[in-house]
C-alpha positions in Angstrom: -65.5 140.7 96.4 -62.1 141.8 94.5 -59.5 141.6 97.6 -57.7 139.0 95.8 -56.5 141.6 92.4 -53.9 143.2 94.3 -52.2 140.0 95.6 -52.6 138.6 92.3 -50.9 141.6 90.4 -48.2 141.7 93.1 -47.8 138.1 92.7 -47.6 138.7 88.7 -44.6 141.4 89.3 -42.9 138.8 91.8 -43.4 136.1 89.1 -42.1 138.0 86.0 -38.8 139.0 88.3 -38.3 135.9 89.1 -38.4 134.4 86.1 -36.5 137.2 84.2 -33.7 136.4 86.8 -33.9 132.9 86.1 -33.4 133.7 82.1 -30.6 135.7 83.2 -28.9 133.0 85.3 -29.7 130.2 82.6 -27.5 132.5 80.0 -24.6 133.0 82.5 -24.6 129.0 83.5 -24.8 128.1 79.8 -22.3 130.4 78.8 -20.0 129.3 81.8 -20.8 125.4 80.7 -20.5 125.5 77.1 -17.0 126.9 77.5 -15.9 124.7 80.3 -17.3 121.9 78.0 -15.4 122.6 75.3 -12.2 123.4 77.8 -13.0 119.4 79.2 -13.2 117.8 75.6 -10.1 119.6 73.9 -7.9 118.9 77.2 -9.2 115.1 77.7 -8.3 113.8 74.2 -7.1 110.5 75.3 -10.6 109.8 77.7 -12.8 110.8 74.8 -15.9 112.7 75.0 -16.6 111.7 78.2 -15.4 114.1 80.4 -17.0 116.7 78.2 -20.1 115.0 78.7 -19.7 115.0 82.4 -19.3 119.1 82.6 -22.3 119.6 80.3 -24.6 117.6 81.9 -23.0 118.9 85.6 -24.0 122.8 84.1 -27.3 121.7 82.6 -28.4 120.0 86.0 -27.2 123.3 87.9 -29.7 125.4 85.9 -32.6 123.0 86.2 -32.3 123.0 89.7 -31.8 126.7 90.0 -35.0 127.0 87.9 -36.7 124.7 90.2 -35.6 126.5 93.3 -36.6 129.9 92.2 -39.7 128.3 91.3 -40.2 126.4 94.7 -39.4 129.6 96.7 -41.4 131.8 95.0 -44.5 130.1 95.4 -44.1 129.7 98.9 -43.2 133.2 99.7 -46.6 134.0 98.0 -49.1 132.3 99.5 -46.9 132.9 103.3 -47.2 136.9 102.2 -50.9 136.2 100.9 -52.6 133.4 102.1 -54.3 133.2 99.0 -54.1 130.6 96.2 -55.2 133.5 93.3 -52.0 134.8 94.4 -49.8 131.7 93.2 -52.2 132.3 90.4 -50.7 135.7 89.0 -47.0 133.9 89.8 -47.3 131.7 87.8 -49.3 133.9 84.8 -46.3 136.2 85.6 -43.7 133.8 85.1 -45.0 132.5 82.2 -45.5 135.4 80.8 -41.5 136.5 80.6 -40.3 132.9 79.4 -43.3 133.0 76.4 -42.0 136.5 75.0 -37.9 135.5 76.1 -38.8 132.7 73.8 -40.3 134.3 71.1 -37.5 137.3 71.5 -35.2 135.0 71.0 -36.0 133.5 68.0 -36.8 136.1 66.3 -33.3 137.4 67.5 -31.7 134.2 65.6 -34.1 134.5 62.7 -32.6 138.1 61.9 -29.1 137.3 62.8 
């Protein structure tokens, strides 16, 4: 029986938007953190690199977390909408999908510039 392909697509679309927002997040937070970074390192002379460090690693743990998150509530709202494990299935195709061609968008962005 096919009653799992439209949970599965659903969860595909749910997946992919999630993960697009994710890569959209990541860029704001890295943007945000490489210039608070460099704010940190240029205005802390005398304490070194240290409080540079501090901020970047604060900014990178922020987006790891925020990945996770989106991750961890994504799956959950899938299988409490389906009940099904194929659709955590199609999340996860989903997301993987977006990140795979952001990825390979990307480089071939910094390949041509």
């Amino acid at each position: 029986d096919n009653d799992w392909i439209p949970a599965a697509s659903m969860s595909f679309l749910f997946g992919s938007i999630l993960s697009a927002a994710c890569g959209y997040m990541g860029m704001h937070v890295a943007t945000e953190g490489n210039c608070r970074t460099a704010a940190a390192c240029y205005s802390s002379r005398e304490e070194g690199l240290s409080r540079g460090l501090q901020v970047a690693f604060r900014s990178g743990a922020c987006m790891g977390l925020g990945v996770v998150s989106f991750a961890i509530l994504g799956l959950t709202m899938c299988y409490a909408i389906f009940g099904n494990t194929n659709a955590l299935g199609g999340f996860g195709f989903g997301s993987s999908a977006v990140a795979l061609f952001a990825r390979v968008g990307g480089g071939i962005y910094t390949k041509a510039a």
